[in-house]
N, C-alpha and C positions, 0 to 999 in steps of 0.2 A: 185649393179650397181653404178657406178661412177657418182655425178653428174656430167652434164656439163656446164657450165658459162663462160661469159667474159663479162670484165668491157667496159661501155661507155664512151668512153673518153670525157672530160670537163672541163673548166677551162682552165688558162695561160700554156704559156711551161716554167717549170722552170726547162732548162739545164745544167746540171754542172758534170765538169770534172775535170784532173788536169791535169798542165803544166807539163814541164820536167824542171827539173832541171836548165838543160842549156837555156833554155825559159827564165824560173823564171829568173835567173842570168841577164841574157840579155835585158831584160825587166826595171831590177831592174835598171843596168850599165845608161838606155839609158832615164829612169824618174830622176838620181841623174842629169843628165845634163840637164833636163827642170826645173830646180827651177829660172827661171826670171820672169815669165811672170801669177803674181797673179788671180788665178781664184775664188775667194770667192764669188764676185759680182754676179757671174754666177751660183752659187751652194748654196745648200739649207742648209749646212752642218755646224754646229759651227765650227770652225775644223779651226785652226789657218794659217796652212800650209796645200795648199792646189793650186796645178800649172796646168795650161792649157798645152799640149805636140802639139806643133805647126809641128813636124816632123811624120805625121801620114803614111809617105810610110814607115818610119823605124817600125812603129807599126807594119803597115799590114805587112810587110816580117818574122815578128816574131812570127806573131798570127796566118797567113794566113793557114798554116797545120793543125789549129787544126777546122776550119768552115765548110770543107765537113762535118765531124761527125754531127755537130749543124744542118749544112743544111740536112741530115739524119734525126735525130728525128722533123724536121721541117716538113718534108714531113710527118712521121708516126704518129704527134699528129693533123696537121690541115690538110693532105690529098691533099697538095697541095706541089707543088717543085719550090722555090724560084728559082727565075731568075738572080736576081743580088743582093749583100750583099755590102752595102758603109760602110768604115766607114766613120762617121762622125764628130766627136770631142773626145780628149782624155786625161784625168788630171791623177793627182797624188794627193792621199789623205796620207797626215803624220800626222798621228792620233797620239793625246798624251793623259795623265791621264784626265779626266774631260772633256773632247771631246765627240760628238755625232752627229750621224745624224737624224732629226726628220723624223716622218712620210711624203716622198717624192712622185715623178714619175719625169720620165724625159720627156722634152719638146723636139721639130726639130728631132723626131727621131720614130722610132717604136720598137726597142729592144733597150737595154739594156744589162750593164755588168758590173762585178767587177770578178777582178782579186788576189786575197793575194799572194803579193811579200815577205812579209817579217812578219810573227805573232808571233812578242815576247809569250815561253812559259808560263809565268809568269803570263799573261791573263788567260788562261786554266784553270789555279792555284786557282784565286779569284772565282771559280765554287766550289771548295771546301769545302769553308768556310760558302756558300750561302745556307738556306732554302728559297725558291720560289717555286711557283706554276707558275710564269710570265719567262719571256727570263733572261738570265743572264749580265754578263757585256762582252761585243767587241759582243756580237752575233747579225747574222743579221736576220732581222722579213720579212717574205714577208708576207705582205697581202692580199689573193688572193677571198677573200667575203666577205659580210658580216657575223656577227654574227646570223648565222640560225642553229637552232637545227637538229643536224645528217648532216651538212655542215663539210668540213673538213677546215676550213676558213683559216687559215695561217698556215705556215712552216718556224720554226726557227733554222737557224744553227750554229756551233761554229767552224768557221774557221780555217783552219790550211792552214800554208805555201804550196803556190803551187797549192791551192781549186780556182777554178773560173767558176763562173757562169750568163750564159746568158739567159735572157726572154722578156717576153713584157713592154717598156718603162711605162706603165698606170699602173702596178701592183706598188700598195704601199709597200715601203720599209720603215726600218730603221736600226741603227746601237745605240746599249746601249752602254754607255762610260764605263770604265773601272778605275782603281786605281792607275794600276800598272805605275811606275814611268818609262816607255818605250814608243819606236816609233811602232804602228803598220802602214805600207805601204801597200798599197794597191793600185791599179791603176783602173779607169772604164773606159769604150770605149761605146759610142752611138752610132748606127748602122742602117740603112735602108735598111732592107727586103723588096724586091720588087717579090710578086710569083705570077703564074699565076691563075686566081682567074674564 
């Protein structure tokens, strides 16, 4: 006889998909044209360059097809169907060698995101030469408990162009720096989930 089981869902939604192409591209076109407007003051992030994107209806018209999916596993992890998705604010992170983001959360929002526009291979690479038992370099860490024995406490992943993923603003992140003498781009978007509760 077969047994029968199923898991209890728990914990954050950490959703993650990938852009198309022409997303990515368009994305990328439309963060090269917000480099004025310095966002470091605002962000947690060493991270030298690093721009606030003031034009968020061009965001949402590019991002907007890919949120029904999100608002999908939003309903099948917390059982509930979001009403209205904002976004809220959106930057651009150009991440270089010796760059890092510390353990964070984001403020004035309730999800969160990051988007990989552009992941030099070269990052991948320095995984190679690495013995660790710990995250490696450009990977990013969520944090989602504590440290409790038979807890699955964090999920570390190693980006590649075109990866983007959305979850809850309070879950701790980070981002390990890297060697390699390139720009990795990346974009986040803050978001206000409003569902009926």
């Amino acid at each position: 006889m077969q047994d029968v089981y199923k898991f209890i869902y728990s914990g954050p939604l950490l959703y993650t998909s990938s852009l198309s192409n022409e997303d990515r591209l368009s994305l990328l076109n439309l963060c090269n044209k917000h480099k004025k407007i310095n966002f470091n003051a605002s962000l947690a992030g060493l991270i030298k360059n690093e721009y606030k994107i003031e034009d968020l209806e061009s965001v949402r018209l590019i991002v907007d097809k890919y949120i029904p999916n999100f608002a999908k596993a939003y309903h099948h992890w917390y059982n509930r169907k979001p009403k209205s998705i904002e976004f809220k604010t959106a930057w651009t992170n150009y991440m270089k060698a010796g760059e890092y983001n510390p353990p964070h959360i984001h403020e004035s929002c309730n999800f969160s995101s990051v988007f990989y526009l552009d992941v030099p291979e070269k990052i991948a690479e320095e995984h190679k030469v690495m013995t660790t038992t710990g995250s490696k370099p450009g990977q990013i860490l969520f944090n989602t408990a504590s440290l409790i024995d038979n807890y699955i406490s964090e999920y570390t992943h190693t980006p590649v162009t075109n990866d983007f993923f959305i979850f809850p603003s309070t879950v701790i992140h980070s981002v390990n720096p890297f060697k390699s003498k390139v720009t990795r781009i990346s974009m986040a978007i803050n978001f206000q989930v409003l569902s009926d509760d």
